[in-house]
C-alpha positions in Angstrom: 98.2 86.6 146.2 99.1 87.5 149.4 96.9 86.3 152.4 94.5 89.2 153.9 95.9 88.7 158.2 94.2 90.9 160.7 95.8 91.9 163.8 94.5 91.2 167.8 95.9 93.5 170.4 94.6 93.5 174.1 95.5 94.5 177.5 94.0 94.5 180.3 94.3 97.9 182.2 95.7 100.9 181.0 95.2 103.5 183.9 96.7 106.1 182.0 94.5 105.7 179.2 96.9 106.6 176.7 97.0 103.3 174.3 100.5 102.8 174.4 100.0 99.5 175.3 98.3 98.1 172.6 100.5 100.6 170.4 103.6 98.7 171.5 102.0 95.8 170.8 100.3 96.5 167.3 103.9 97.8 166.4 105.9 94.6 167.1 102.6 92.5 164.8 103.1 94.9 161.9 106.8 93.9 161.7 106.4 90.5 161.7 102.9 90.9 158.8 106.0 92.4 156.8 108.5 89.8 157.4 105.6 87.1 156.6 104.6 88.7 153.5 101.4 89.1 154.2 98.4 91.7 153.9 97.4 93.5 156.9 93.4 93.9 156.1 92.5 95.0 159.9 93.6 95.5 163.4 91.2 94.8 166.0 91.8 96.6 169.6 90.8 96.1 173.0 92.7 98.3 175.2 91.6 98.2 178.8 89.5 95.3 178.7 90.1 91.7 180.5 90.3 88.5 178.9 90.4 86.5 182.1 87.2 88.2 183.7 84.0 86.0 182.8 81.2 88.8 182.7 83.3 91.1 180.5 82.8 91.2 176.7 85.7 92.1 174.2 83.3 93.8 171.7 86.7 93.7 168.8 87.1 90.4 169.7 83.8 89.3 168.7 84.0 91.5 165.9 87.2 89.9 164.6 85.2 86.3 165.2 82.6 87.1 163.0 84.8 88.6 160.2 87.1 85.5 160.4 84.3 83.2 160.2 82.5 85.4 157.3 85.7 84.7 155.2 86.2 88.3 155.2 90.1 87.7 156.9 92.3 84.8 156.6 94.2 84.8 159.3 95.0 86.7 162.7 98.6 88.0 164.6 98.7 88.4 167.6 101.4 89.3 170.4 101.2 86.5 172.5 98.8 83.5 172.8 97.3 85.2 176.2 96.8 88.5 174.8 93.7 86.2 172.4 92.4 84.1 174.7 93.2 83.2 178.7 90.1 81.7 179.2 89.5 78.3 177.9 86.6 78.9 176.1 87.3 81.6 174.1 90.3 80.0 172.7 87.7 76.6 171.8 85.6 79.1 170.1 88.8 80.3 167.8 90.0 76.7 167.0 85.8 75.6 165.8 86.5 78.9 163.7 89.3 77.2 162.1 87.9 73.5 161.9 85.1 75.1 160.0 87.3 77.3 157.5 90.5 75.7 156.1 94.1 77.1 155.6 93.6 79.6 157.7 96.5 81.8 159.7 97.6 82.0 163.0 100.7 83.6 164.2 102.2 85.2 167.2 105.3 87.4 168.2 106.3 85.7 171.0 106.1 81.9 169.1 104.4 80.3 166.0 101.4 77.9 167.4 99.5 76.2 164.4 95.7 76.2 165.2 95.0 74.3 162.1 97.0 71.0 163.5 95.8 68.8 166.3 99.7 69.3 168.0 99.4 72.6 167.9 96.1 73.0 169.6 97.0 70.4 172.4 99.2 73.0 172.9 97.9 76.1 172.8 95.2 74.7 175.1 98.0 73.7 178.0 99.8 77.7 177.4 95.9 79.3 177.8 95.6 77.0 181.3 98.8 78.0 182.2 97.7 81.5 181.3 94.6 80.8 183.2 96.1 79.8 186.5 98.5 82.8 186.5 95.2 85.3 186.2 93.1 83.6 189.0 96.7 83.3 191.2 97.3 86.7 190.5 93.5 87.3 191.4 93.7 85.7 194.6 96.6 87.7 195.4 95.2 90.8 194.9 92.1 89.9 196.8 94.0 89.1 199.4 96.1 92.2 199.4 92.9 94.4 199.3 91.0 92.2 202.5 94.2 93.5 204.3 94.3 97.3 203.3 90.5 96.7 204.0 91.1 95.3 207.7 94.0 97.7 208.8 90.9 100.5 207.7 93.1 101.7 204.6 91.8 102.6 201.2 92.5 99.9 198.2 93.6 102.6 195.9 91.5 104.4 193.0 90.0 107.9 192.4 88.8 109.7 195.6 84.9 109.4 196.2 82.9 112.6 195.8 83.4 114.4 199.1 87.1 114.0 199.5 89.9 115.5 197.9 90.9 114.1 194.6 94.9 114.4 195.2 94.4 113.0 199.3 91.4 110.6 199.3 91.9 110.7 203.3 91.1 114.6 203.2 87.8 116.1 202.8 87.0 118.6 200.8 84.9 121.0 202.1 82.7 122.2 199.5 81.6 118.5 198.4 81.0 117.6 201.5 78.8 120.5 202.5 76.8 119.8 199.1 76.3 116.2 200.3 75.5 117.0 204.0 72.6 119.5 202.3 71.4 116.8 200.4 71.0 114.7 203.3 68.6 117.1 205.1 66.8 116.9 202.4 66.1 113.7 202.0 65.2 113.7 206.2 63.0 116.8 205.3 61.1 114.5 202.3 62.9 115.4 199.4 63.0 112.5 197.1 66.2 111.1 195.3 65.2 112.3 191.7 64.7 115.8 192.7 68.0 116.4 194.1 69.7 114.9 191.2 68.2 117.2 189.1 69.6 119.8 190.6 72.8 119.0 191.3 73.1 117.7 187.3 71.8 121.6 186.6 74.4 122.9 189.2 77.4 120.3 188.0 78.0 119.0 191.4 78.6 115.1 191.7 81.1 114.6 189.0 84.8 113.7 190.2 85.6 113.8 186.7 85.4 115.9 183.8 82.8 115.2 181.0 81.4 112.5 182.5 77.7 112.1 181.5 74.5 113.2 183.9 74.5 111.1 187.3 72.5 108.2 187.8 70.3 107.6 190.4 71.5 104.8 192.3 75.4 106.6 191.9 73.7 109.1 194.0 71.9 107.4 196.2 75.3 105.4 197.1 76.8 108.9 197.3 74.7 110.0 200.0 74.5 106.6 202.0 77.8 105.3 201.5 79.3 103.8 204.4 82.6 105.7 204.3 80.7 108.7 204.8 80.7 108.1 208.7 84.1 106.3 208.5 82.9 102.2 208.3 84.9 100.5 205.6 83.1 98.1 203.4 84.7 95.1 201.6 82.9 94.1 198.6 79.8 96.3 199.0 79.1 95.5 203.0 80.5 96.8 205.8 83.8 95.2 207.0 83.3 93.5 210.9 87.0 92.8 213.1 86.9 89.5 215.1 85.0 91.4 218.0 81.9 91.7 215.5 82.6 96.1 215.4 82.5 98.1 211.9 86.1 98.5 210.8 86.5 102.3 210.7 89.5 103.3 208.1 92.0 106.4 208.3 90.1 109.1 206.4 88.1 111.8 207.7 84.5 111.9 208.1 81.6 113.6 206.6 78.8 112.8 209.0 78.4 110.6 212.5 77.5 107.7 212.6 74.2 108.8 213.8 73.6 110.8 211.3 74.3 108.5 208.4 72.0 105.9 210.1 69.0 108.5 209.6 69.8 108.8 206.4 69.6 105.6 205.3 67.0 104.6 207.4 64.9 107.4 205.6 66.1 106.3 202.1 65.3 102.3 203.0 61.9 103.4 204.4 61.3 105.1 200.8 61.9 101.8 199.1 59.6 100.0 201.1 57.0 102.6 200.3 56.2 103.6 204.0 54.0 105.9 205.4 54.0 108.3 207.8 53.8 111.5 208.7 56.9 112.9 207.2 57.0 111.0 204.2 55.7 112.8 201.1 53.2 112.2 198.7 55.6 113.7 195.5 52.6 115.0 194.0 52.3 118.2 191.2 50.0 120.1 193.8 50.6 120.9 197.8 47.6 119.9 199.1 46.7 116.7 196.4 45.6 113.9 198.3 46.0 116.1 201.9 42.9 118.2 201.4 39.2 116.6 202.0 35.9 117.5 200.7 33.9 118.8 203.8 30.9 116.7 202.4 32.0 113.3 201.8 35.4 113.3 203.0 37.1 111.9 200.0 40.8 113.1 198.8 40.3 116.3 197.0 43.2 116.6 194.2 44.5 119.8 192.2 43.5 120.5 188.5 44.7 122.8 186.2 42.4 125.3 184.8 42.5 124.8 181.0 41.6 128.2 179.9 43.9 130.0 182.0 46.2 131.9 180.3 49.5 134.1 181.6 48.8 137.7 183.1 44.8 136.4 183.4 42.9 136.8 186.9 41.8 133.6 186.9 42.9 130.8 188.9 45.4 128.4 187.6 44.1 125.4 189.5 41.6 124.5 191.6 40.9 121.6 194.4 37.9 119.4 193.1 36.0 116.8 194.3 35.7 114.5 191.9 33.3 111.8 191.2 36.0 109.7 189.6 37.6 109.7 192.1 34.5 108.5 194.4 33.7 111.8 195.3 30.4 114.0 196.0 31.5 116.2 192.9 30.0 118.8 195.2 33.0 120.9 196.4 35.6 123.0 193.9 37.5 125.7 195.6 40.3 128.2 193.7 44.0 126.5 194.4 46.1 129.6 195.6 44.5 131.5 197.8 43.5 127.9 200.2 47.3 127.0 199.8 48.6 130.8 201.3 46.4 130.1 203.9 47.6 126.6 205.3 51.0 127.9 204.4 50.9 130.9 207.2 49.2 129.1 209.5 51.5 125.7 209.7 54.7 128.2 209.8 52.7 130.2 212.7 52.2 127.4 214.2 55.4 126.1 214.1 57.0 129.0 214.9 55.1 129.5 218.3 55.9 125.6 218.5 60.4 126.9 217.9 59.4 129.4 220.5 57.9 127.1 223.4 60.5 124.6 223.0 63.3 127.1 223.5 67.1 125.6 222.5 66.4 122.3 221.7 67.7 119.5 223.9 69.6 116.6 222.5 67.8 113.5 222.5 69.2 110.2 223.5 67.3 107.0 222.3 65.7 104.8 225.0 67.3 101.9 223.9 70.9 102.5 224.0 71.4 101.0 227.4 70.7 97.6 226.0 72.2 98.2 222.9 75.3 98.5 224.7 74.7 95.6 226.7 74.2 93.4 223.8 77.3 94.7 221.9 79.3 94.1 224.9 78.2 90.7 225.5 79.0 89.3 221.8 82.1 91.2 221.6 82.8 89.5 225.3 81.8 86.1 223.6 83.2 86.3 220.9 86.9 87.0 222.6 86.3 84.1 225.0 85.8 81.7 222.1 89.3 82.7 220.2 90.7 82.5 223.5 89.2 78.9 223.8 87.9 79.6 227.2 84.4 78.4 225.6 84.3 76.2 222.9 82.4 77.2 219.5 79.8 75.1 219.8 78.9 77.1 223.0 79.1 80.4 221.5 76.7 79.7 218.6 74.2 78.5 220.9 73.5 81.9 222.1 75.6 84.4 219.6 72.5 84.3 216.6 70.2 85.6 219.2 72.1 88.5 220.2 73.0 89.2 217.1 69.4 89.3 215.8 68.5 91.0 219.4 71.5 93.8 218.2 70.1 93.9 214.5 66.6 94.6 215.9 67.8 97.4 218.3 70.2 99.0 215.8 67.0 99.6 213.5 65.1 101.0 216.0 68.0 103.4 216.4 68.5 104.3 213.3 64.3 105.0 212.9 64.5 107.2 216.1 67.4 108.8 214.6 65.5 109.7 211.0 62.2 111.0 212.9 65.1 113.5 215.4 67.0 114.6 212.5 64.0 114.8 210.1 62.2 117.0 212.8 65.8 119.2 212.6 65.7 119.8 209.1 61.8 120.3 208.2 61.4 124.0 208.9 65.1 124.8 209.0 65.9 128.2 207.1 62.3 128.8 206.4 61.3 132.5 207.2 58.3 133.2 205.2 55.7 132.0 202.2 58.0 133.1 199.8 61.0 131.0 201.0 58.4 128.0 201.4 57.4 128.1 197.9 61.0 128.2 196.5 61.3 124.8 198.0 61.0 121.7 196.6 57.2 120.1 196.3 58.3 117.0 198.4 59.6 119.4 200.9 56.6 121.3 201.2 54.1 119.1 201.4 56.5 117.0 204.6 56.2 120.5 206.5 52.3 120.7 206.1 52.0 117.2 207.1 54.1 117.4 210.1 52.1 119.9 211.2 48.6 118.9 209.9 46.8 115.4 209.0 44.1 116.8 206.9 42.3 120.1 205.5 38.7 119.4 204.9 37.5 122.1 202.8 33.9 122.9 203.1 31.7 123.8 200.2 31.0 128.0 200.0 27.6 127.8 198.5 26.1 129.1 195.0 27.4 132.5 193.9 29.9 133.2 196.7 32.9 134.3 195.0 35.0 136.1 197.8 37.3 133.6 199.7 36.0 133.0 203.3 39.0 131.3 205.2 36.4 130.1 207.7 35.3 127.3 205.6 38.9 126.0 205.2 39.6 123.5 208.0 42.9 122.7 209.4 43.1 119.2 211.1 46.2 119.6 213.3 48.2 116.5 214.4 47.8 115.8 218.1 
């Protein structure tokens, strides 16, 4: 009865995606099943996947593991030796296989190695070190290679990121770019991550490919802080220094300046760390949750829907109640829409007379960037004197962490100065009227009425007053 051989094919990258890799390969092991006499019961693929990468798993080569141990194959044919196994381990894990099942089969294209025998183990072990040593030299080769393309400030190959063009990765292309730059405000003007991926997944922005699935978070988040953005290049996820200490800048154009991607980041960083602040939002289902105040007892007042209300109804759809949950009087309850129009009109009054006062605005210039200057120039001046060998090393690092943590320290007071400018810039930009407020997004909204305003202390309007009375709504403006 003929024995029941599976075959093993594998390569490692196939850019193209096409298979005809593995095809080639499958081809030449189907031949030599025939010349052998044997039955071909499977083939087992793993087209684009490493063998020699440690973290990556061959899902048909565990597969054809288990169904070799489970009796379920008798042997397997592979190409070449490498194309099984080029680490070590995996080809000890095929050889207890065959100590634990007898007359089993192994065979290659390339040459006959028998698995079952102690010579013929000794050595496949010495062709899979071999095999070994070519991957990590090759490995090292390319690393080396890419540190190089990385220093000289050119790109290490692959698709385009989202904001250039896909056929000239050193081009950008406009339209992306403007969708990313308008993300960015929003984040300065409080707009949190999740929202905006929303609605770029409904609009289909994002995607460099075709059919790829919905963004993830953190893919966008890297979108809209990535380094390239303002031209640094990065080298294994951090920003590439030269020997003077200075961001390597690459070849490509530039989406933002440098100041402006600071801001950014700084703005996303301070997010993670949960700050506070005045323009940070409190991402809540109602504008003024958590902003409004009971004018008895002073404790957060938060919206809540009105169960019974019902579409094309007078009644309100939420109120702003004082809650003794909450720690609350349970003494104040006020209709939702009509307190909201009013802090709405009178914050974009106010800032509005505020636009108006001001006049053009004047560029800012950060107090600090005198002695940020000074500090660059004196590591980068140190740092030249010791490759010259006019100081000796152990000099240099006597001083250099200092400065280098007095730099760090004055670069993130830049980059906070920055956010607050550019946050200012983008709060109430485009913003006409109440109508054009409320199309905004929540997080949005609520950073324009707490730029303008700390608190609104709503004061209780007695028993049986029904009609609104603005006068017991209290606006506590920031000073």
């Amino acid at each position: 009865m003929a024995r029941k051989v599976a075959i093993y094919t594998r390569i490692s990258r196939d850019d193209e995606g096409d298979g005809l890799g593995v095809a080639r390969q499958r081809e030449d092991c189907e031949r030599l099943v025939d010349l052998r006499g044997w039955s071909l019961a499977k083939i087992y693929e793993d087209n684009d996947v490493s063998a020699y990468k440690r973290n990556v798993r061959r899902p048909e080569f565990e597969l054809m593991l288990s169904d070799l141990a489970a009796g379920l194959i008798d042997g397997v044919v592979s190409y070449d030796l490498d194309r099984l196994a080029r680490q070590p381990k995996d080809l000890e894990r095929v050889i207890d296989v065959f100590d634990s099942r007898k007359r089993l089969t192994f065979a290659t294209v390339t040459n006959d190695i028998d698995l079952s025998a102690a010579d013929g183990r000794t050595m496949a072990r010495v062709m899979v070190a071999f095999a070994n040593k070519a991957s990590h030299d090759s490995s090292r080769r390319i690393r080396r290679k890419h540190l190089e393309l990385a220093m000289s400030g050119k790109s290490s190959g692959g698709p385009a990121p989202y904001g250039w063009q896909k056929d000239d990765p050193n081009k950008v292309d406009r339209e992306a770019a403007s969708h990313i730059r308008a993300a960015q405000k929003e984040i300065l003007a409080g707009v949190r991550i999740g929202t905006i991926r929303r609605r770029w997944h409904e609009e289909r922005l994002g995607h460099p490919r075709e059919g790829t699935k919905r963004i993830a978070h953190h893919h966008l988040e890297h979108m809209l802080t990535n380094p390239r953005l303002c031209g640094y290049r990065t080298y294994h996820g951090e920003i590439l220094l030269n020997d003077n200490g200075e961001p390597v800048t690459g070849e490509w154009e530039t989406i933002n300046t440098v100041e402006e991607w600071e801001a950014v980041c700084a703005a996303v960083a301070e997010r993670k760390q949960g700050g506070t602040g005045a323009g940070r939002p409190i991402g809540r289902k109602y504008l003024l949750s958590g902003i409004a105040r009971c004018g008895l007892c002073h404790t957060k007042i938060r919206g809540q829907i009105n169960q019974r209300w019902q579409p094309g109804s007078k009644a309100s759809k939420y109120s702003y109640q004082c809650s003794v949950v909450n720690g609350g009087c349970g003494k104040v309850g006020r209709v939702g829409e009509p307190i909201e129009d009013l802090i709405i009109d009178l914050v974009l009054k106010e800032q509005r007379k505020k636009a108006a006062e001001e006049g053009s605005p004047v560029e800012a210039r950060w107090p600090g960037e005198a002695e940020f200057q000074t500090v660059s120039d004196d590591i980068k001046a140190l740092t030249a004197a010791a490759n010259a060998r006019e100081i000796t090393v152990s000099s240099l690092l006597q001083v250099l962490p200092d400065l280098e943590r007095r730099r760090d320290e004055l670069k993130l007071e830049r980059a906070r100065f920055l956010r607050e400018l550019k946050r200012a810039e983008s709060i109430t930009e485009g913003i006409k009227n109440r109508e054009e407020f409320r199309d905004l997004p929540i997080e949005r909204q609520q950073s324009i009425i707490l730029h303008s305003l700390s608190a609104v202390s709503i004061h209780p309007a007695g028993r049986g007053k029904r009609i609104f009375d603005p006068d017991l709504i209290e606006p506590i403006w920031r000073e």
